[in-house]
TORKOL-4160 file (C-alpha; in steps of 0.2 Angstrom, whole numbers, padded with zeros to 4 digits, m for minus):
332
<pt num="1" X="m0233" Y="m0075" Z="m0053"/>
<pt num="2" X="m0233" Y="m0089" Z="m0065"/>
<pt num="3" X="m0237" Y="m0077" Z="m0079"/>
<pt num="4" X="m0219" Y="m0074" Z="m0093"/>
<pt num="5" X="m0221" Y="m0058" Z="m0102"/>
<pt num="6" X="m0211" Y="m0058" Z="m0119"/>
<pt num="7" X="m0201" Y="m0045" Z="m0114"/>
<pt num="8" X="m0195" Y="m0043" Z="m0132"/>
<pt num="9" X="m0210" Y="m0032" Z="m0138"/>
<pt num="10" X="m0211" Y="m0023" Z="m0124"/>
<pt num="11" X="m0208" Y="m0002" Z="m0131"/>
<pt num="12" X="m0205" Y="0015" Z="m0123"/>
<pt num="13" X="m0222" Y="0011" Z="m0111"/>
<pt num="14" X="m0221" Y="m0006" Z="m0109"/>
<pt num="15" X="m0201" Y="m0003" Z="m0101"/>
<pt num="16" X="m0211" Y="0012" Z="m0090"/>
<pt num="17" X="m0227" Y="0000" Z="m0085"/>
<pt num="18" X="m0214" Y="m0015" Z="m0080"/>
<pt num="19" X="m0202" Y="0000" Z="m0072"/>
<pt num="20" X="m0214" Y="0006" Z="m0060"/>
<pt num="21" X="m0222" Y="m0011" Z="m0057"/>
<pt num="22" X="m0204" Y="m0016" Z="m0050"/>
<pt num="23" X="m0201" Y="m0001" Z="m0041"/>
<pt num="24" X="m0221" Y="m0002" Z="m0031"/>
<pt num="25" X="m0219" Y="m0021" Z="m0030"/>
<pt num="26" X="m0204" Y="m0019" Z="m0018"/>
<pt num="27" X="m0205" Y="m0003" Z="m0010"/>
<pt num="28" X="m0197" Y="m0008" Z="0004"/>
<pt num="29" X="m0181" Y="m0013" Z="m0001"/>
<pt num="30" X="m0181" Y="0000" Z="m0013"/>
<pt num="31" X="m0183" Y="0014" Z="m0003"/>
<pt num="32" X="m0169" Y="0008" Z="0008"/>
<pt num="33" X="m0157" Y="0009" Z="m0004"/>
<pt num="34" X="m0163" Y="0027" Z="m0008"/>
<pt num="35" X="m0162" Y="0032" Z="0009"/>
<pt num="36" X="m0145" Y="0025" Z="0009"/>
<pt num="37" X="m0135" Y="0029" Z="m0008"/>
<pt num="38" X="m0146" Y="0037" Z="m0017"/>
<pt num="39" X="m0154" Y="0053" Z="m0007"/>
<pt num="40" X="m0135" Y="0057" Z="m0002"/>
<pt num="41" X="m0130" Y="0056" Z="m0020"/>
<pt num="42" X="m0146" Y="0069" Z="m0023"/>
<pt num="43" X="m0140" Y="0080" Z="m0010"/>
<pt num="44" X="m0121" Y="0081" Z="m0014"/>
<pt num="45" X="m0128" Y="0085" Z="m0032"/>
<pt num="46" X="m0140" Y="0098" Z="m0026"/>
<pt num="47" X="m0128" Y="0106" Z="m0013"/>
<pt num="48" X="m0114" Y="0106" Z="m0027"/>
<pt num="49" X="m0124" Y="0119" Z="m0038"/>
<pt num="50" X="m0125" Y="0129" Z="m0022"/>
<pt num="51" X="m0106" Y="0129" Z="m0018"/>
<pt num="52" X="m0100" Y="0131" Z="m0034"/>
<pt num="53" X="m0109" Y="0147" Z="m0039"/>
<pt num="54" X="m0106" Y="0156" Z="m0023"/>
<pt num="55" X="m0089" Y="0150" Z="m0025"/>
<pt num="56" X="m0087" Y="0156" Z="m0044"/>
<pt num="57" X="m0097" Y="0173" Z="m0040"/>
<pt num="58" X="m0083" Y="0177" Z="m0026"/>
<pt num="59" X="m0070" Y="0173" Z="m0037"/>
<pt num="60" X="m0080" Y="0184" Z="m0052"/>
<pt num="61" X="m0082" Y="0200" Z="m0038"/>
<pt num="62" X="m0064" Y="0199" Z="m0034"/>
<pt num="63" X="m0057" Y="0198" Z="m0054"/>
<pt num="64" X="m0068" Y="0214" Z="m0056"/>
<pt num="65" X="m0062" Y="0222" Z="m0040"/>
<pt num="66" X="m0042" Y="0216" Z="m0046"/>
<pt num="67" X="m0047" Y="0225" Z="m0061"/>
<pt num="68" X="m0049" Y="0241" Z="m0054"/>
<pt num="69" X="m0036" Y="0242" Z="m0043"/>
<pt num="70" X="m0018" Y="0249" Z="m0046"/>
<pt num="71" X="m0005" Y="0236" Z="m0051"/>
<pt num="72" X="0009" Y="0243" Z="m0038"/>
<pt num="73" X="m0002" Y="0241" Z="m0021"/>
<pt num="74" X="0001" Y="0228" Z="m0009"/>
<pt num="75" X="m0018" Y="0226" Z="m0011"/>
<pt num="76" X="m0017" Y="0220" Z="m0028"/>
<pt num="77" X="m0004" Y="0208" Z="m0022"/>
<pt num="78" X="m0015" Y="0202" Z="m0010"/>
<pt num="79" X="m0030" Y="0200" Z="m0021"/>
<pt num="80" X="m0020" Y="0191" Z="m0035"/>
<pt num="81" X="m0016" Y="0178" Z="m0021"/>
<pt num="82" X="m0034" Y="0177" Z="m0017"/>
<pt num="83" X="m0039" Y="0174" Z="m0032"/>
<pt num="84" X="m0028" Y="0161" Z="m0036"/>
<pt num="85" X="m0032" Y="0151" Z="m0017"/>
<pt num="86" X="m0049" Y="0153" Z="m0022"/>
<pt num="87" X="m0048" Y="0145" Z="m0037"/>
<pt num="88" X="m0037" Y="0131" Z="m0031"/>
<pt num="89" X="m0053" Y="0127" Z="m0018"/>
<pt num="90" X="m0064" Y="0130" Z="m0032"/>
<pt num="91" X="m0057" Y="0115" Z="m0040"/>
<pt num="92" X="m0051" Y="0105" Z="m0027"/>
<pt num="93" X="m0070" Y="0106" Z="m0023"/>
<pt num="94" X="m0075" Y="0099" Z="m0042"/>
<pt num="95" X="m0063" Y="0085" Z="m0039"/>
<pt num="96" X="m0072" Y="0078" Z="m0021"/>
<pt num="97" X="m0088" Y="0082" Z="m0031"/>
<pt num="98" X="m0085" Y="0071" Z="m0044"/>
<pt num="99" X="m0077" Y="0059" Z="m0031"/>
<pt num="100" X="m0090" Y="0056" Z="m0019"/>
<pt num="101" X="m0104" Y="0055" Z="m0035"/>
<pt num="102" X="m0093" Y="0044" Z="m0042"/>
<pt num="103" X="m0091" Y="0030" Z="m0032"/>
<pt num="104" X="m0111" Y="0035" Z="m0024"/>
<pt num="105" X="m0119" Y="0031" Z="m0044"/>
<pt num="106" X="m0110" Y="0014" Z="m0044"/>
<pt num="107" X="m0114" Y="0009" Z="m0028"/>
<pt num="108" X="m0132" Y="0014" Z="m0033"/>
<pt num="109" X="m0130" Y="0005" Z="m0049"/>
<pt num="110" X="m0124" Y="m0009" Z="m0044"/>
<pt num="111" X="m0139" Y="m0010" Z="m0030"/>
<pt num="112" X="m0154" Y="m0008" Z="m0038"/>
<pt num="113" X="m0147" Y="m0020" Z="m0054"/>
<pt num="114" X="m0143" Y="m0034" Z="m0042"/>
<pt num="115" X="m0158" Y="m0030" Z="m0033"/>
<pt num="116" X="m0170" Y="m0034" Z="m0049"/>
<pt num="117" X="m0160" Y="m0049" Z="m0054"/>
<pt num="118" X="m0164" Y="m0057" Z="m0038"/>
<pt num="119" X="m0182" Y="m0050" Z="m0041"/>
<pt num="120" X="m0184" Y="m0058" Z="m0061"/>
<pt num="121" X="m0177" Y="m0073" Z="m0051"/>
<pt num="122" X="m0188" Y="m0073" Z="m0038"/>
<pt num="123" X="m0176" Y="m0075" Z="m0024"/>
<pt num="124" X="m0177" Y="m0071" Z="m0006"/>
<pt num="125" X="m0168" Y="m0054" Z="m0006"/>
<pt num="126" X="m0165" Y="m0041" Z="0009"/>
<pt num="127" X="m0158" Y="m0024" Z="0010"/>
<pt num="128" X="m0143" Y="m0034" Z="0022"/>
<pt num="129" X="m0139" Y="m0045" Z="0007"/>
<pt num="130" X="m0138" Y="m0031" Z="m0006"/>
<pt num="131" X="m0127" Y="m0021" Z="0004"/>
<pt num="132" X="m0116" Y="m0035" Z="0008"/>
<pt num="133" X="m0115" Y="m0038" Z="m0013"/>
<pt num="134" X="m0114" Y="m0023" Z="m0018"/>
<pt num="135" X="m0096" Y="m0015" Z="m0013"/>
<pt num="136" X="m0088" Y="m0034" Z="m0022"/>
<pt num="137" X="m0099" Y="m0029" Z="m0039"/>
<pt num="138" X="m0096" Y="m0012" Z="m0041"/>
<pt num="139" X="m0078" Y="m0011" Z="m0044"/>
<pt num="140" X="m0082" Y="m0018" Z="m0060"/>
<pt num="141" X="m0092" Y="m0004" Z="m0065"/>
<pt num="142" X="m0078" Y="0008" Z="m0062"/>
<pt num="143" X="m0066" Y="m0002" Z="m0076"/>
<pt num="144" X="m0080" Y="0000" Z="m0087"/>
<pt num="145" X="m0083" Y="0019" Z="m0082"/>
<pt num="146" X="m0066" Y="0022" Z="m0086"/>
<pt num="147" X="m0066" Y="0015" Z="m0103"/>
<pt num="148" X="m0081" Y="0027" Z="m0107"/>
<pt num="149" X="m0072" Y="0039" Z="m0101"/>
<pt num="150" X="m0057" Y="0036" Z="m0111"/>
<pt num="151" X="m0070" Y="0034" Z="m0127"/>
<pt num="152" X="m0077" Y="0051" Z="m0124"/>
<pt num="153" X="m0062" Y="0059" Z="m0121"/>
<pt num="154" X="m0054" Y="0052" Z="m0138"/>
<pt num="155" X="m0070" Y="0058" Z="m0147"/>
<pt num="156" X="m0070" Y="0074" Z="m0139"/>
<pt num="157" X="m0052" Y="0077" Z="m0145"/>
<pt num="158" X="m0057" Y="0070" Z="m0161"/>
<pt num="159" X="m0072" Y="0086" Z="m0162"/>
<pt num="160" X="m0060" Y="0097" Z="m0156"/>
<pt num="161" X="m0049" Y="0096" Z="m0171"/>
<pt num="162" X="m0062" Y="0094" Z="m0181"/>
<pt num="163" X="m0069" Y="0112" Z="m0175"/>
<pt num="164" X="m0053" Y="0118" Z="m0176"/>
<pt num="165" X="m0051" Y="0114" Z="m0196"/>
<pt num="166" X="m0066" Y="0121" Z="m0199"/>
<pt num="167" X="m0061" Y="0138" Z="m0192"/>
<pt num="168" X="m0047" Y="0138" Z="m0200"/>
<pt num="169" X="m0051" Y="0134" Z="m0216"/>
<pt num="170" X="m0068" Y="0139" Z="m0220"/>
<pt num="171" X="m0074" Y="0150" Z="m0208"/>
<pt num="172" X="m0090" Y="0157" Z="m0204"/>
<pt num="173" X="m0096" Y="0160" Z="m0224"/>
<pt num="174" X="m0114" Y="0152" Z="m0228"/>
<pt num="175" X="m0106" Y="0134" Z="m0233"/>
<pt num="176" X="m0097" Y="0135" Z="m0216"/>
<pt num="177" X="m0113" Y="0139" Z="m0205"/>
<pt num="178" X="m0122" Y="0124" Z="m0213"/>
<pt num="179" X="m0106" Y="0114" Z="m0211"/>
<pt num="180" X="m0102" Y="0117" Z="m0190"/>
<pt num="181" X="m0122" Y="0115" Z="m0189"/>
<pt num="182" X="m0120" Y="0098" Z="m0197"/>
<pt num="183" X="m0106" Y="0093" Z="m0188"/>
<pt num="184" X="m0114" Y="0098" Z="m0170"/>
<pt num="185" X="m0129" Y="0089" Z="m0174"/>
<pt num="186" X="m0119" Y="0073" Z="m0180"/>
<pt num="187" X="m0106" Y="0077" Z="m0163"/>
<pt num="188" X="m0122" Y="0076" Z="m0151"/>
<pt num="189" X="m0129" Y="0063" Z="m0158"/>
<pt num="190" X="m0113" Y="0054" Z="m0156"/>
<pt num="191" X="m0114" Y="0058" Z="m0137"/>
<pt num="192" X="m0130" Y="0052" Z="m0137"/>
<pt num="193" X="m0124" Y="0037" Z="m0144"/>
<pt num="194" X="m0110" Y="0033" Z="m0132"/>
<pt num="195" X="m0120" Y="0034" Z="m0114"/>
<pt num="196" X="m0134" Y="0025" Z="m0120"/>
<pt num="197" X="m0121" Y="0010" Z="m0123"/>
<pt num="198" X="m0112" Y="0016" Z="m0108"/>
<pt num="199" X="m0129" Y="0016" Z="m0095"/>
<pt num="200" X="m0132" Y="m0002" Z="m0101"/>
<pt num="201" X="m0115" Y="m0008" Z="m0103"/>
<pt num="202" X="m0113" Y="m0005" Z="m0084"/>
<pt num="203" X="m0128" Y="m0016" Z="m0081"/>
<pt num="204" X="m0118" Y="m0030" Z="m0091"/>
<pt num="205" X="m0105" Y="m0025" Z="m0081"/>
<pt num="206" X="m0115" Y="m0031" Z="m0063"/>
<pt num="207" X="m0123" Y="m0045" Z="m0074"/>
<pt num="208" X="m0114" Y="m0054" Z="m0086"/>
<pt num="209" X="m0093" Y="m0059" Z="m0085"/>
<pt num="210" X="m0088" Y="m0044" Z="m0095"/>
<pt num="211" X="m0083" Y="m0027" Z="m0089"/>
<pt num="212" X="m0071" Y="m0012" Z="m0096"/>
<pt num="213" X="m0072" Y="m0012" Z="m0115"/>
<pt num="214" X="m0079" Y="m0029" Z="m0117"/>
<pt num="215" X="m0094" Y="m0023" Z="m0108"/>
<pt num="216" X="m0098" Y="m0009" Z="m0121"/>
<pt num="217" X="m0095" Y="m0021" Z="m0136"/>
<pt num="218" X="m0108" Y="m0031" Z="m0128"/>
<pt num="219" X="m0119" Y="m0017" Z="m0124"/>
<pt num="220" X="m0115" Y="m0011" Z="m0143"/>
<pt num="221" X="m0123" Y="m0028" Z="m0151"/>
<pt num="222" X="m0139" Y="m0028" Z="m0137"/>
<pt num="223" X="m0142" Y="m0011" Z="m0140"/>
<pt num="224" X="m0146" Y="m0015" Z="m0159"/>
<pt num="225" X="m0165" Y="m0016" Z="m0162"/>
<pt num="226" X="m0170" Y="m0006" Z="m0146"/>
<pt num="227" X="m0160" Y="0009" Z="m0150"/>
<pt num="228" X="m0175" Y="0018" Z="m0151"/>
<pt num="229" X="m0182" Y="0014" Z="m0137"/>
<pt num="230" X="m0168" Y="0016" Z="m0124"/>
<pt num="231" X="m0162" Y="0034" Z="m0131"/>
<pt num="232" X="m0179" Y="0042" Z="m0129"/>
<pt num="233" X="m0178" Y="0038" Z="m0111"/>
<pt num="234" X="m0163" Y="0043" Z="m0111"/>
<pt num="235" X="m0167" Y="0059" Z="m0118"/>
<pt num="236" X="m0183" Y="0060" Z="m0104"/>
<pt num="237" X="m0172" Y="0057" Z="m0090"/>
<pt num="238" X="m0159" Y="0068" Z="m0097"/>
<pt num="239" X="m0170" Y="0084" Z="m0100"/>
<pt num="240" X="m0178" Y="0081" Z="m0082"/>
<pt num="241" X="m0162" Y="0078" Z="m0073"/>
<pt num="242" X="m0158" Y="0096" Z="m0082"/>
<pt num="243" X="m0171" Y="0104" Z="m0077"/>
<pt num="244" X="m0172" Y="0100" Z="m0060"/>
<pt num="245" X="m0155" Y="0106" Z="m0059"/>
<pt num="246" X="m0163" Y="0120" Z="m0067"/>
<pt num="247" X="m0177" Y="0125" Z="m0054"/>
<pt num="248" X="m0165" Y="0124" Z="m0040"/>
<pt num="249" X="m0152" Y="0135" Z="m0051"/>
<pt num="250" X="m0164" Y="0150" Z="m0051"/>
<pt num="251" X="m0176" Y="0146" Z="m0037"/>
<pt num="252" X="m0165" Y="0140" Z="m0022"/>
<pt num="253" X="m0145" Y="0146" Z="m0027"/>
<pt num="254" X="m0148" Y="0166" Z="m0029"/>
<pt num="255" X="m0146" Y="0174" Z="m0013"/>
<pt num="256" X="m0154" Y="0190" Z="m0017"/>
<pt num="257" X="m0171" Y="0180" Z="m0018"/>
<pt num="258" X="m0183" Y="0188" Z="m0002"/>
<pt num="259" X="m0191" Y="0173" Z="0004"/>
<pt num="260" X="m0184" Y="0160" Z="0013"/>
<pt num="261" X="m0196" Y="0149" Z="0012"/>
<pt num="262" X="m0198" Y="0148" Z="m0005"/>
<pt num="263" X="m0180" Y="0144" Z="m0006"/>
<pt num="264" X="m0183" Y="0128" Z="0007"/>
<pt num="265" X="m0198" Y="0123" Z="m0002"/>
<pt num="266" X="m0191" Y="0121" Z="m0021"/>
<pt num="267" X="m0176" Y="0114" Z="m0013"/>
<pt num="268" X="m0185" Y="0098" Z="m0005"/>
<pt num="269" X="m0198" Y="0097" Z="m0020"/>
<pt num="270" X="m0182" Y="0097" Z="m0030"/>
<pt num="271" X="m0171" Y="0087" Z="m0020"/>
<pt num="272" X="m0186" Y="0072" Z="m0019"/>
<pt num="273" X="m0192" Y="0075" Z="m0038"/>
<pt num="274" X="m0170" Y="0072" Z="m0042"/>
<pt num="275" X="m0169" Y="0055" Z="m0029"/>
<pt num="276" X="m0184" Y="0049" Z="m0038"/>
<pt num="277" X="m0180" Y="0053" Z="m0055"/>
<pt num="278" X="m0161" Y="0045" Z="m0053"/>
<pt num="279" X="m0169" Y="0027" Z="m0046"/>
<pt num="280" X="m0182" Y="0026" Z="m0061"/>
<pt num="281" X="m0168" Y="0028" Z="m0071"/>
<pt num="282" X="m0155" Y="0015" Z="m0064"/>
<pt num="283" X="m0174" Y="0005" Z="m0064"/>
<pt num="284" X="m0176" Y="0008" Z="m0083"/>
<pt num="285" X="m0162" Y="0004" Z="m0088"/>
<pt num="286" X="m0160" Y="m0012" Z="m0080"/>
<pt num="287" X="m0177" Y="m0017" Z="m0090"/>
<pt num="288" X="m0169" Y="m0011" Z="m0104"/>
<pt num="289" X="m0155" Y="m0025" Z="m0103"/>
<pt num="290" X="m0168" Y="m0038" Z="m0099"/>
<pt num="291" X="m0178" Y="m0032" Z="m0113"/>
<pt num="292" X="m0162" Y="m0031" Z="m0126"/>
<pt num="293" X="m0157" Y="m0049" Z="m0120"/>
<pt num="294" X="m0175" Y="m0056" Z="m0125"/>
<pt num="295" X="m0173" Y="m0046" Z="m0139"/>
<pt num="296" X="m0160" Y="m0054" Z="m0146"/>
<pt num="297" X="m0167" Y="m0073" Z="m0138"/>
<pt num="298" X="m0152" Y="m0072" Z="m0125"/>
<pt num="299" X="m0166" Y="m0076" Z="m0111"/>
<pt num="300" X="m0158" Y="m0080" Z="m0092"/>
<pt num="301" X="m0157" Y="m0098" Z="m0087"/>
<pt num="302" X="m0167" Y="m0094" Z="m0072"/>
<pt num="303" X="m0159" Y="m0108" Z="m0061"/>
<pt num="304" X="m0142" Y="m0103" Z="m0066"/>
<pt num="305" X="m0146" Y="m0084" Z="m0061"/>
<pt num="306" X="m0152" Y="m0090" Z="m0044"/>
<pt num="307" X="m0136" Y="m0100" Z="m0042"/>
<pt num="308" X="m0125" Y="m0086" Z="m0047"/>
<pt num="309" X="m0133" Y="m0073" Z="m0036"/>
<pt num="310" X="m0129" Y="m0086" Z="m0020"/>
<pt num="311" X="m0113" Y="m0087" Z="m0023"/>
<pt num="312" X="m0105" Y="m0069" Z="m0020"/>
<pt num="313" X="m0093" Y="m0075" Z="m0009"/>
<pt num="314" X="m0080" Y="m0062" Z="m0012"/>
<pt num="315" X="m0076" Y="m0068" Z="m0029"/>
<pt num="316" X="m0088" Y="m0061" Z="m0044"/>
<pt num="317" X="m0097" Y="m0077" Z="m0050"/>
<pt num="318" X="m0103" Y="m0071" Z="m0070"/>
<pt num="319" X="m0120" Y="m0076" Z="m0074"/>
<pt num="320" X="m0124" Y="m0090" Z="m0086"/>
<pt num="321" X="m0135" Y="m0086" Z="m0101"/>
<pt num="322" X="m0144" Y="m0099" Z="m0112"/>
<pt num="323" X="m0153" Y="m0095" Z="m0130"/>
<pt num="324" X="m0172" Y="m0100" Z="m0130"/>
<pt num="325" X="m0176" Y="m0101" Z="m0111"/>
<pt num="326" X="m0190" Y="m0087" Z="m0105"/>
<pt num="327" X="m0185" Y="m0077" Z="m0092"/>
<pt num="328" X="m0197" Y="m0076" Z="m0077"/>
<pt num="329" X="m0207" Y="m0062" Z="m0070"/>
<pt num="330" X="m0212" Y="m0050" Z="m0054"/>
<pt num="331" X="m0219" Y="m0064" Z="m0040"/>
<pt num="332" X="m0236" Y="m0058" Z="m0035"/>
């Protein structure tokens, strides 16, 4: 298509129009790389909710029964161990959780935004050729996950202390009620804040020769004007990623609900609705960068993005960027 949209004015349905254009232009190649990282990554989410409460509920139901039982038994010996090899699975199991979606949402990452770059650049792409690229890009994401994840966990310490202040010296009186309210509005705005430049710092990660801290920065600066825009998808994905988890939580986990197949029903709806719902967003907010680049008249030198994506060759090749040249479109 010869047609160059200004993807600069492009608001919260503009980015969902051009999203789910993308995503039915190239169904194919697309649904091959759901079936491949993405609908195991839903599954391992899904199945994690499951484990964990049956899991937590047996440690719960052996704490009550410790608690009623005599100190001096071999039984209460016994149980204590229980308990305690229960918990060490318990969180063995969160750490291969957070494992295996860990390195799942960067691989999926790292797919569907190099997937639309060859798309905008119209060049030849096949599902052979993103999984070939893929594992040499995604590294990069994980330098810039771990930044984020230092960021949060400096802020989180920083709340912490802050809370802690608060009950100490001022307490739970009117002028204190206002105040924590205040601060946890000002804390999750915050949150808010740091994984919207995080999502599209990982994009500038695959895309641009900047990853770890220098990624967010950048992120930080193309963020500025479309703020708006990216965390009210933000917050729409969020809230229907909760609730899906949601749904299966009290539809498909509790045992002590009759009918099976119920139980198997929700579960699929929930498990396609989640797979779905987690490549629109990797979609949206690769748009997002494209649209935050024109934004600020950083347009891609086509030529030079079609070179770039050619020469994954083991060694990550950054993309050149010029000022004032339009970036292309979806090929009819």
């Amino acid at each position: 298509m010869d047609r160059e949209p200004e993807l600069q004015f492009l608001g919260f349905f503009g980015i969902f129009k051009e999203s789910f254009k993308i995503l039915f232009s190239w169904r194919k190649i697309f649904s091959q790389i759901t079936l491949t990282i993405i609908l195991p990554l839903s599954f391992i989410f899904l199945a994690h909710i499951q484990i964990s409460q049956l899991l937590f509920f047996r440690i719960l139901d052996n704490e009550i029964t410790l608690d009623d039982t005599d100190k001096n038994t071999s039984y209460y010996a016994k149980l204590s161990h229980d308990i305690s090899s229960e918990w060490t699975a318990f969180w063995l199991f969160k750490a291969a959780y957070f494992t295996f979606v860990l390195i799942l949402s960067l691989l999926a990452t790292s797919a569907v935004v190099y997937t639309i770059a060859c798309i905008y650049t119209a060049k030849e792409i096949t599902f052979k050729k993103v999984m070939s690229v893929v594992p040499r890009v995604w590294k990069r994401l994980i330098l810039t996950f771990l930044w984020n994840f230092a960021v949060v966990l400096v802020y989180n310490v920083v709340a912490g202390a802050v809370i802690f202040l608060w009950a100490r010296f001022i307490g739970t009186n009117t002028f204190g009620i206002i105040l924590i309210a205040v601060l946890l509005t000002l804390y999750l705005v915050g949150i808010v804040y740091i994984s919207v430049v995080w999502h599209l710092a990982s994009v500038v990660s695959v895309l641009e020769d900047a990853c770890g801290i220098k990624a967010m920065i950048k992120s930080k600066g193309l963020i500025e004007g479309k703020l708006g825009v990216a965390v009210s998808f933000f917050i729409l994905l969020s809230v229907s990623f909760i609730g899906i988890g949601f749904v299966f939580g009290i539809f498909v986990v509790p045992a002590w609900i009759p009918n099976l197949g119920i139980r198997v029903v929700v579960g699929i709806l929930c498990c396609l609705l989640l797979f779905k719902l987690i490549l629109f967003g990797l979609v949206v907010q690769t748009v997002i960068y494209f649209v935050c680049k024109s934004y600020h008249h950083e347009r891609i030198d086509k030529p030079s993005l079609a070179d770039h994506l050619e020469l994954y060759l083991g060694k990550y090749v950054p993309l050149k960027w010029a000022k004032d040249v339009q970036l292309g479109t979806l090929p009819a």
